[in-house]
C-alpha positions as CSV (number, residue, x, y, z in Angstrom):
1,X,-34.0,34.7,2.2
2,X,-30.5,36.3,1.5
3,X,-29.3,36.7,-2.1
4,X,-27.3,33.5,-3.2
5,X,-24.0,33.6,-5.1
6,X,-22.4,37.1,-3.3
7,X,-18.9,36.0,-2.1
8,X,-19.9,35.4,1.3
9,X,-22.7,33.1,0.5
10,X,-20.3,31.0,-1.7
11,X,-17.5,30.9,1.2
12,X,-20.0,29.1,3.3
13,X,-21.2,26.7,0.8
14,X,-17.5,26.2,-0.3
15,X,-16.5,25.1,3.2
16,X,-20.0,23.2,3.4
17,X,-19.3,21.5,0.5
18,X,-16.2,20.7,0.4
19,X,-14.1,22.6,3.9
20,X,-15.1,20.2,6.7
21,X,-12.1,18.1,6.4
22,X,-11.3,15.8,9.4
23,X,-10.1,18.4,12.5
24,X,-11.2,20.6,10.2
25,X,-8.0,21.5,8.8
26,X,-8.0,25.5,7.4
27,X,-8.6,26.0,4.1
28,X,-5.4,28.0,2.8
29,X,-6.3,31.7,1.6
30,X,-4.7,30.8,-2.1
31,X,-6.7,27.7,-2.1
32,X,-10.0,29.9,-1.2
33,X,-9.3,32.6,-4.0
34,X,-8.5,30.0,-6.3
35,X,-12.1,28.1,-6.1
36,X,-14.1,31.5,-5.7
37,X,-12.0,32.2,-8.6
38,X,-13.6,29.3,-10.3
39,X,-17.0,30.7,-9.7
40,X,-16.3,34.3,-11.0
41,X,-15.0,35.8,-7.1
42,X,-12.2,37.9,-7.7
43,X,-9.1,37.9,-5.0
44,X,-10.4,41.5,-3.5
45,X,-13.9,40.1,-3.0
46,X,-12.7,36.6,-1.4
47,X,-10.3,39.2,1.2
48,X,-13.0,41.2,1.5
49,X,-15.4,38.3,2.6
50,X,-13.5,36.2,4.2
51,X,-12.2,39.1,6.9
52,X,-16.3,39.7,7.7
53,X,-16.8,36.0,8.2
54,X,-13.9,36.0,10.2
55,X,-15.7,39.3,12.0
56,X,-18.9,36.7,12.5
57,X,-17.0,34.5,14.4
58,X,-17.6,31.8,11.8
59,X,-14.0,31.9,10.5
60,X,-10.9,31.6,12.4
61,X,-7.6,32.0,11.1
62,X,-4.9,29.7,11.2
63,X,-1.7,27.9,9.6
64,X,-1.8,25.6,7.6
65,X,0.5,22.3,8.4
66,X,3.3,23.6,5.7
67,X,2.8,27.0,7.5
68,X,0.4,29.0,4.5
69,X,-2.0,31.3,5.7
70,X,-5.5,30.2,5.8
71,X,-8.9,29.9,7.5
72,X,-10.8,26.9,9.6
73,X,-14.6,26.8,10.4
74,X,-15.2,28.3,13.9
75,X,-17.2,25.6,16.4
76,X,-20.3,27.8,16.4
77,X,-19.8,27.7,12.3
78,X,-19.4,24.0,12.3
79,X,-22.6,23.1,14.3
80,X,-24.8,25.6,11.7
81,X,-22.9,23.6,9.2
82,X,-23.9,20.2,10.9
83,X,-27.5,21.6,11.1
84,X,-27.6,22.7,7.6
85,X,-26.6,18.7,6.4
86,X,-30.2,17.6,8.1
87,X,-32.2,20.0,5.9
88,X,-29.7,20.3,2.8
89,X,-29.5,17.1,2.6
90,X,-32.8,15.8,4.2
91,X,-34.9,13.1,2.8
92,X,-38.4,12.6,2.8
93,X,-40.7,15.5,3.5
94,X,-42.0,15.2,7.3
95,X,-45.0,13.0,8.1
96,X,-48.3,14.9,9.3
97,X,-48.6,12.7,12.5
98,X,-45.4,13.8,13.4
99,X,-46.3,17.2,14.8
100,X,-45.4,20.4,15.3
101,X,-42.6,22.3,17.2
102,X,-43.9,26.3,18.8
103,X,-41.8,28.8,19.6
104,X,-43.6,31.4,22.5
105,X,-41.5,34.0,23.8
106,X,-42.4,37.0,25.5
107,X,-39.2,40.0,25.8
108,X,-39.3,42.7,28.1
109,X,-39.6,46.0,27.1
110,X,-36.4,47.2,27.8
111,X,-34.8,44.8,26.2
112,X,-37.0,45.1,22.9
113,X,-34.4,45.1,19.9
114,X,-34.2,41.4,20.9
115,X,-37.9,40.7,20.0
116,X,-36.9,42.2,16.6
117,X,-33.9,39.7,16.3
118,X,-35.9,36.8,17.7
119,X,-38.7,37.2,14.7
120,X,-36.1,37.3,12.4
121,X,-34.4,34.5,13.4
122,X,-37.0,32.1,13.6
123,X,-37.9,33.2,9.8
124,X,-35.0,32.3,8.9
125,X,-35.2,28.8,10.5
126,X,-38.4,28.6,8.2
127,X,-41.3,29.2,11.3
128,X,-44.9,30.4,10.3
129,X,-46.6,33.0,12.5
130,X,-49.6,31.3,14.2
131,X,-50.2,34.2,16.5
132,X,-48.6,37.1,17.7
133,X,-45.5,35.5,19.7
134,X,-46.4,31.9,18.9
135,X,-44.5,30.8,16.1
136,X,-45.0,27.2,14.3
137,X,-42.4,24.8,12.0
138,X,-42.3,20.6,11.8
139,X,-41.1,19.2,15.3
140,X,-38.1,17.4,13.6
141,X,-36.4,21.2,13.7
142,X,-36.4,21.7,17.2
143,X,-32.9,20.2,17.8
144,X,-31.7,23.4,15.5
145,X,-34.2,25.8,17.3
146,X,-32.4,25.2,20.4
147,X,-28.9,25.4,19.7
148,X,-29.5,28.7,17.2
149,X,-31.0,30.0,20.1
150,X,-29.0,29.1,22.9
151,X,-26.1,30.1,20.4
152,X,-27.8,33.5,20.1
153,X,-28.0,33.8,24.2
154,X,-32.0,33.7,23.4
155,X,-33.1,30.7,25.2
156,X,-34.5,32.8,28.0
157,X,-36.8,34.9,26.4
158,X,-38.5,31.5,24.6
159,X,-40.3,28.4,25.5
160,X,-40.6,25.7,23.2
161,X,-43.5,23.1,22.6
162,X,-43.9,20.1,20.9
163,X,-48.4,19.2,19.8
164,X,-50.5,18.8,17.3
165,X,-53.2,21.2,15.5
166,X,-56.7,20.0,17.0
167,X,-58.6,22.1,15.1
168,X,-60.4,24.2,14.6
169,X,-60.1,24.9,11.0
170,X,-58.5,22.1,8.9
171,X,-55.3,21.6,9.6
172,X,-54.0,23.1,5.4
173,X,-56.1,25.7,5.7
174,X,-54.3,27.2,8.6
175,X,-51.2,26.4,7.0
176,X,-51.8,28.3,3.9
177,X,-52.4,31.5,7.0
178,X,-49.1,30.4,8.8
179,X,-47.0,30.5,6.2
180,X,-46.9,32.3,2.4
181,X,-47.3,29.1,-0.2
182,X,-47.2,31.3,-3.0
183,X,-43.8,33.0,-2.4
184,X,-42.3,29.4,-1.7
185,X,-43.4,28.1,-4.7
186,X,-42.0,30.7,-6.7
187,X,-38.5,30.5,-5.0
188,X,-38.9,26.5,-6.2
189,X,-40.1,27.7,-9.5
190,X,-37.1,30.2,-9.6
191,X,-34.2,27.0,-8.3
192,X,-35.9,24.9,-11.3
193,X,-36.0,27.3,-13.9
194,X,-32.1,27.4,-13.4
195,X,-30.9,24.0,-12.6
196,X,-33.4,22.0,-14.4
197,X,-31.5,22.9,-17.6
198,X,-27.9,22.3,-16.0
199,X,-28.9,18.6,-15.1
200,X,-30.7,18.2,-18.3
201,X,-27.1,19.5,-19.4
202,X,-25.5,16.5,-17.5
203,X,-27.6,13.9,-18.1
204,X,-27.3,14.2,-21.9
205,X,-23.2,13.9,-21.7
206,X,-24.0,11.1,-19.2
207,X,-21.4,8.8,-21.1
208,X,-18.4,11.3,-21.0
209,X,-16.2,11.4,-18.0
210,X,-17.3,14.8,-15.8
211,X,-15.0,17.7,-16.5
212,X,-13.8,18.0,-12.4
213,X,-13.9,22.1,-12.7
214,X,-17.3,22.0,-14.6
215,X,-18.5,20.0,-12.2
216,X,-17.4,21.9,-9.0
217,X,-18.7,25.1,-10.7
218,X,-22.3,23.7,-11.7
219,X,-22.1,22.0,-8.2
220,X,-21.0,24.8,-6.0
221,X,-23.9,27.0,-7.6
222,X,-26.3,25.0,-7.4
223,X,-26.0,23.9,-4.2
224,X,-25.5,28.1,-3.2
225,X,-28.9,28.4,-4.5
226,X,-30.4,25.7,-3.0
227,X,-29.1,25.6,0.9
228,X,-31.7,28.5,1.3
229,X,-34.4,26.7,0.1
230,X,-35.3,24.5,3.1
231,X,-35.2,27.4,5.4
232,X,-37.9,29.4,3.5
233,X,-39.6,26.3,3.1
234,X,-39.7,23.8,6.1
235,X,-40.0,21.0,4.7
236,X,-44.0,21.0,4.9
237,X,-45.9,17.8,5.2
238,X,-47.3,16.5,1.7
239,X,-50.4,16.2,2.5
240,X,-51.1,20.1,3.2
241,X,-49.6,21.6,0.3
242,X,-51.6,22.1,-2.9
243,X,-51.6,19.4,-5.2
244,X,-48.7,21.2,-8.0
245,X,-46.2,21.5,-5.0
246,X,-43.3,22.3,-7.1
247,X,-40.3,21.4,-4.0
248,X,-40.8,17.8,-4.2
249,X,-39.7,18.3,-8.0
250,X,-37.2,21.1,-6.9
251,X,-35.6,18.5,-4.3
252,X,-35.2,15.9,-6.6
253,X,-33.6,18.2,-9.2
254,X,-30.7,18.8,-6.4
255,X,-30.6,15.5,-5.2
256,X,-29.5,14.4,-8.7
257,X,-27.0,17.3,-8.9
258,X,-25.2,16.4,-6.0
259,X,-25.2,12.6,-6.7
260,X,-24.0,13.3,-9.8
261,X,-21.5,16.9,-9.4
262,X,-20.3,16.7,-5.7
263,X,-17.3,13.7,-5.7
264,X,-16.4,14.5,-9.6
265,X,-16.5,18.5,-8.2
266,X,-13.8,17.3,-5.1
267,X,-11.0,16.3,-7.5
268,X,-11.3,20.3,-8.8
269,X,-10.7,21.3,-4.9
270,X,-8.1,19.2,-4.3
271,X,-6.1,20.3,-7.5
272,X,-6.1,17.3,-9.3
């Protein structure tokens, strides 16, 4: 999972949060170091950033409509954003009759640094390792499997399935082998053990009107450390985690954050 709160990782959840305006208008560059600014980015470090984004193909630049230089979300960077929203945001966990999604590819020698990129990609879209080349997540992420890899230009190496595990050892036992429980927990563990005390923070000023900069700062990083968090973790079924699952508690813990931070956060970005 990369490292939250470097300056690039805060550019995308700043234009997540708060960029995807309506024709996604670009975000002007004093605007940008201004809000990173709020978050302890300096100006070099936003410059610095922003030009590798815009290297990416995730950031394009453009004028603003009073002619200021600034930066819009690429279409590629938009659809990741759109994808994000379904986990970021998601709801309840997955059901267990609702399946499975596997990944099987199979690269040719000679064109072997993709089977390196592949692996790493579908770890980052939180897969499990069933097998050598057989790869495993919750069916409700294959719409993102297939555009990140058709995105990619990997679609041709991979086939995708959709089924269910028949056995033949239980069903959260071989979960437990697909995917490492303990390190997930302890990234959940890690996003409570610093947020749980900022909403505890918010909760007990509950009567006082929301300071709009504290509130995009507790927001932004928060949600910066938290976007990453259904990735690693899929967004398991219930019923085949242990029984002290700590992301139920860690999703709830952001779910108040935003309903709480996010619209009194927006008057800080729109300078009011």
């Amino acid at each position: 999972m990369a490292e939250p709160h470097t300056p690039r990782s805060l550019i995308v959840t700043l234009y997540g949060a708060y960029g995807r305006a309506p024709g996604d208008a670009p975000m002007p560059v004093a605007e940008l170091i201004r809000l990173l600014g709020a978050v302890g980015v300096d100006a070099p470090a936003v410059r610095s950033s922003v030009s590798r984004l815009k290297r990416r193909g995730l950031l394009v630049a453009a004028r603003t409509r009073d002619g200021a230089a600034g930066y819009a979300l690429s279409a590629d960077a938009r659809q990741l954003l759109d994808d994000g929203d379904l986990r970021i945001y998601r709801h309840p966990a997955p059901r267990l009759g609702e399946g499975w999604v596997l990944a099987v590819f199979s690269v040719p020698e000679a064109e072997r640094h993709k089977r390196h990129l592949l692996r790493s990609r579908l770890s980052r879209l939180g897969f499990g390792t069933a097998a050598p080349g057989v790869w495993i997540a919750p069916a409700g992420l294959y719409e993102e499997t297939r555009h990140t890899l058709e995105q990619l230009e990997l679609a041709p190496y991979v086939d995708l399935f959709r089924g269910e595990h028949l056995g033949f050892a239980a069903t959260g036992e071989s979960v437990a082998r697909w995917w490492d429980l303990a390190a997930l927990a302890r990234l959940h563990h890690d996003f409570l053990g610093t947020n749980e005390p900022v909403l505890r923070s918010w909760e007990s000023a509950a009567d006082a009107a929301p300071d709009p900069e504290r509130a995009y700062r507790d927001y932004l990083l928060a949600l910066d450390s938290w976007r990453q968090l259904p990735y690693a973790d899929p967004g398991l079924p219930r019923e085949l985690l242990p029984e002290d699952w700590p992301g139920a508690r860690s999703a709830e813990v952001f779910g108040l954050l935003h309903e709480r931070l996010r619209d009194a956060g927006a008057a800080f970005v729109r300078g009011r």
